[in-house]
C-alpha positions as CSV (number, residue, x, y, z in Angstrom):
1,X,12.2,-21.7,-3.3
2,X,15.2,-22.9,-1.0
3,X,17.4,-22.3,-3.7
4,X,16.2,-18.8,-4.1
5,X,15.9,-18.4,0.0
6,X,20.0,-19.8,0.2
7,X,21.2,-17.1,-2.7
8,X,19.4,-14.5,-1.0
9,X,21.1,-14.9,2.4
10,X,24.8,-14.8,1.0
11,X,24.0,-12.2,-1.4
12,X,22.5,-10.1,2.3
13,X,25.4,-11.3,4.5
14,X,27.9,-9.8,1.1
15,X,25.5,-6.7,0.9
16,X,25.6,-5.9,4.7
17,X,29.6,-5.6,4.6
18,X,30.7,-4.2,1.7
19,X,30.8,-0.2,0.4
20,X,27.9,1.1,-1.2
21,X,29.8,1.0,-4.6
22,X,29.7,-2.7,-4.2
23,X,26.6,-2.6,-2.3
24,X,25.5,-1.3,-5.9
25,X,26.4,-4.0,-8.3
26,X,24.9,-6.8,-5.5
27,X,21.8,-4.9,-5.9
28,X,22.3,-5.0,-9.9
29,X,22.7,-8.5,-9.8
30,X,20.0,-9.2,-7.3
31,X,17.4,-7.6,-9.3
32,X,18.8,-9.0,-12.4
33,X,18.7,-12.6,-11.3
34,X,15.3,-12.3,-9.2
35,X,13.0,-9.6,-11.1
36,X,12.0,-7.7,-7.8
37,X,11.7,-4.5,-7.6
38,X,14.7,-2.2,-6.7
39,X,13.6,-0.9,-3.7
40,X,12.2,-3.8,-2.8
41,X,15.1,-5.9,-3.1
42,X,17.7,-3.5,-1.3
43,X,14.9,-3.8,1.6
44,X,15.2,-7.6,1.2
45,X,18.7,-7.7,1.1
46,X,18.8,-5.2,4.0
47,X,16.6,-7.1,6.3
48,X,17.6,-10.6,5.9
49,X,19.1,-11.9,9.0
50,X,18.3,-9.4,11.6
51,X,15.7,-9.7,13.6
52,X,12.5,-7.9,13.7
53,X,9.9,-7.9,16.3
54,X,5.8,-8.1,15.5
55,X,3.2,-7.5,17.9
56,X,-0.2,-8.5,16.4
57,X,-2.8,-7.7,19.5
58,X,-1.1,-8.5,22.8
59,X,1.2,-11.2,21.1
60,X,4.9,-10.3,20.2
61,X,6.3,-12.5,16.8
62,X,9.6,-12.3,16.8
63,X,11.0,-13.1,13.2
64,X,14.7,-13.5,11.9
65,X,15.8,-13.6,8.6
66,X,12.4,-14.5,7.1
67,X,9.8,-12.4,5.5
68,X,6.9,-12.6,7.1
69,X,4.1,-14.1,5.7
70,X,0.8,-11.9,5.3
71,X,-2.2,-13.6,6.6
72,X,-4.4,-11.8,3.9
73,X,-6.4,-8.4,3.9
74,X,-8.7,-7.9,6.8
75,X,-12.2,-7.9,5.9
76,X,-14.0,-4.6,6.9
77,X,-17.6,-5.0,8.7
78,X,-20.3,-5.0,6.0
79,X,-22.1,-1.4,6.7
80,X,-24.6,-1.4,3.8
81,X,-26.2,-3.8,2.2
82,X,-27.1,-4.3,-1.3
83,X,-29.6,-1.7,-2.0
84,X,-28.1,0.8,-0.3
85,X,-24.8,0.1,-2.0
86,X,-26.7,0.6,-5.5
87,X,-28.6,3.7,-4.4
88,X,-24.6,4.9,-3.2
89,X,-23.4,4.4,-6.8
90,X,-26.4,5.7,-8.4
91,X,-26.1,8.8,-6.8
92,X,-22.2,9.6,-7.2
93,X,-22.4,8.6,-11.1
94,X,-21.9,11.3,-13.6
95,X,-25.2,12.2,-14.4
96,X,-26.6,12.7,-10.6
97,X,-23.3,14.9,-10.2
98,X,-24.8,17.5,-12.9
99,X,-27.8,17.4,-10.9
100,X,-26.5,18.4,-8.1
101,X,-24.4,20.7,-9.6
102,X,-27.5,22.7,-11.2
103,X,-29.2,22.2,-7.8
104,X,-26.3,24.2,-5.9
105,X,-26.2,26.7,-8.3
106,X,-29.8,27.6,-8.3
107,X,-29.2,27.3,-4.6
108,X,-26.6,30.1,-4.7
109,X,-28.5,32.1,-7.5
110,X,-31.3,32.3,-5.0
111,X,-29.0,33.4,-2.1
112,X,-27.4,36.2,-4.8
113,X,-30.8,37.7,-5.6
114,X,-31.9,38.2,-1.8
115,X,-28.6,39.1,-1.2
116,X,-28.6,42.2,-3.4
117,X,-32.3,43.0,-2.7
118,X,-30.7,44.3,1.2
């Protein structure tokens, strides 16, 4: 991983000062030697070295040259639990979808006949 981290920062330090022909081929190479993605990469070679400023709650981070590292998806607050989360899945599957469909169009057949009977 140092190896990789080292090679990274020259190829960045060669991105950040030459033309964007050049800036082309490093990015070429860069993908070619590391298998990230394109856009990914020209972000990674764009970013490397300067520094970049976090604030998580009221603390400030203040990162240079590094990616930083994620911590991992927040968890959400459990709203439902286990039987309403079946009920939930029950009722959007396909076949409780043509129910409801029949339901709102007898609905609206309803509301067609009194309609025309004014």
């Amino acid at each position: 991983m140092t190896v990789r981290k080292r090679i990274s920062r020259i190829l960045a330090e060669r991105y950040c000062r030459v033309r964007k022909k050049e800036k082309k081929q490093i990015l070429d190479e860069f993908v070619k030697t590391f298998g990230y993605n394109r856009s990914y990469a020209s972000w990674l070679l764009r970013m490397l070295g300067k520094r970049r400023v976090f604030y998580v709650g009221n603390k400030r981070y203040i990162v240079i040259g590094e990616k930083r590292s994620q911590k991992g998806i927040r968890k959400r607050e459990v709203v439902y639990d286990e039987d309403v989360k079946g009920a939930l899945k029950r009722g959007w599957s396909f076949k409780s979808d043509l129910f409801i469909f029949a339901a709102i169009y007898q609905l609206f057949s309803t509301l067609y006949e009194v309609y025309n009977e004014k």
